[in-house]
N, C-alpha and C positions, 0 to 999 in steps of 0.2 A: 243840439248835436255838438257844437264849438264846444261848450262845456265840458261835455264828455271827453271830448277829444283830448281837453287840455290839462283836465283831468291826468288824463293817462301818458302825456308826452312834454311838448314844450310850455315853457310859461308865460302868462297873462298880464306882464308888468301891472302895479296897482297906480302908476304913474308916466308921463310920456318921457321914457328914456332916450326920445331921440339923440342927442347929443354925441351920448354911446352908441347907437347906435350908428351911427354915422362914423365914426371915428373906426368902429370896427371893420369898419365895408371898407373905409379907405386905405384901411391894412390891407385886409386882403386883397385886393388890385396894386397893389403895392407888390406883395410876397407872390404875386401873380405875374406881374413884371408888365401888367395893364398897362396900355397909352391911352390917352385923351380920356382918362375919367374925368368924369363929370356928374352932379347929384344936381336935383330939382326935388324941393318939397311941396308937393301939392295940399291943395287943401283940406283939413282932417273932415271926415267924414262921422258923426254923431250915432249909435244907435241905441237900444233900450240900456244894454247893461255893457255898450263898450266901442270906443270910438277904433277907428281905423283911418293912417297915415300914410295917403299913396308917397311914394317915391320914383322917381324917371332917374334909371341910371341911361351913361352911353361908355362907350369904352369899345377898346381893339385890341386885339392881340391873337397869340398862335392859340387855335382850336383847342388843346392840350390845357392851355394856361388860361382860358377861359373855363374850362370844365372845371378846373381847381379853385378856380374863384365859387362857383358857381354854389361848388359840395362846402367850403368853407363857408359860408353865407346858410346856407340850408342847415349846417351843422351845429349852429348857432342854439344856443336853449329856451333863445325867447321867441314865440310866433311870429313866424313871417309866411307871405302866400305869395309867388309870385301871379300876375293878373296876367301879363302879357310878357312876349318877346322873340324879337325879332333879329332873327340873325342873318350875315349877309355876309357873303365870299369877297372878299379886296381882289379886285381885278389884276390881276399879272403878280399876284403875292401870294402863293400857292399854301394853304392852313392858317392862313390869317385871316380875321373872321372883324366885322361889325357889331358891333351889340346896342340895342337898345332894349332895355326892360323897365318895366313899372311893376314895382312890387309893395304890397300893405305892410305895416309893420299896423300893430296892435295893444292899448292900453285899456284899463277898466274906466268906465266912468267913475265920477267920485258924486 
């Protein structure tokens, strides 16, 4: 089913681009006007024909500029899924938001 999927939409790097990838995410919380970003790369995960690279972001900002990070990140051509995330209201700071997410980024085995 991945196959198929990717097939017909984003792409399956044939090597682990994290670098770039990372570089691009801390643009857009940047062009987002994100505070306290923050990346953690977890340990890649192995399977028949293609590993997967969790990532833990965290990050704050107003509701609006989170959603824009969010579509920039999704917009991206290479497969990403996000796994989880959790958002949370800043107390007495009315559209300002929390974030914590862990999301896969995706290469082929070789």
């Amino acid at each position: 089913k991945l196959k198929d999927k990717l097939e017909n939409s984003k792409k399956l790097p044939s090597q682990n681009d994290l670098p770039q990838f990372i570089t691009d995410v801390e643009l857009f919380s940047r062009k987002s006007s994100l505070r306290g970003y923050s990346s953690n790369v977890l340990k890649p995960v192995r399977s028949e024909t293609f590993w997967q690279m969790p990532i833990e972001l965290k990050f704050e900002g107003d509701f609006s500029n989170v959603f824009s990070f969010l579509q920039q990140t999704e917009a991206q051509k290479r497969l990403t899924r996000v796994k989880k995330i959790e958002l949370k209201a800043k107390d007495r700071e009315p559209g300002q938001v929390q974030v914590q997410l862990t999301m896969n980024i995706y290469y082929l085995t070789e």
